[in-house]
N, C-alpha and C positions, 0 to 999 in steps of 0.2 A: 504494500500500500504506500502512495506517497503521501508521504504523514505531509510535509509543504502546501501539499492542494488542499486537503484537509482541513490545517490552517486557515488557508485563504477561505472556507468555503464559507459566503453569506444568503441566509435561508429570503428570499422573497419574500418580503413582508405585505399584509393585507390589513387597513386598519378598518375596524367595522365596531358599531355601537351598541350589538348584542353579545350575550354572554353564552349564545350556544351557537353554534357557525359548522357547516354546512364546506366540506371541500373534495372535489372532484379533481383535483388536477387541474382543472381548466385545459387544457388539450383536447376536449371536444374526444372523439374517437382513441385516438391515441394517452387519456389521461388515465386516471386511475379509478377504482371502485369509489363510489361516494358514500364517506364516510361524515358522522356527526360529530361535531366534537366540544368539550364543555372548557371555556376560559375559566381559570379559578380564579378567583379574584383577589388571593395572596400574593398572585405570581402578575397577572394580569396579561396574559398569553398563554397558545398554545400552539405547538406544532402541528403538525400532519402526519404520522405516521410513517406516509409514502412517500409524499413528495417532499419533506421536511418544509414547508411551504409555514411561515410563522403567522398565524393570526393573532392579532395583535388588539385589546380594548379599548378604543380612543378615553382620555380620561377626559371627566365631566370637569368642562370648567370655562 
């Protein structure tokens, strides 16, 4: 594995103002299963499983 790309790698970020989000990939055909997934609100994001894709909860302000 190259630990450097690794490194470098930054997840796509998607800012959205609910606490339970919804991610396919976005790639239309070629994405992934669409999965549900819950922001916790200590952390205030969450990844994707598959696509490491980070959604992220806009804060109130």
């Amino acid at each position: 594995m190259n630990t450097e790309a690794a490194e470098d790698f930054v997840p796509e970020i998607v800012e959205t103002n609910k606490v339970r989000v919804c991610c396919d990939g976005g790639e239309g055909p070629l994405g992934h299963p669409r999965v549900w997934l819950t922001i916790p609100a200590e952390r205030g994001y969450v990844d994707c499983p598959y696509c490491d894709r980070r959604h992220v909860l806009k804060s109130a302000g």
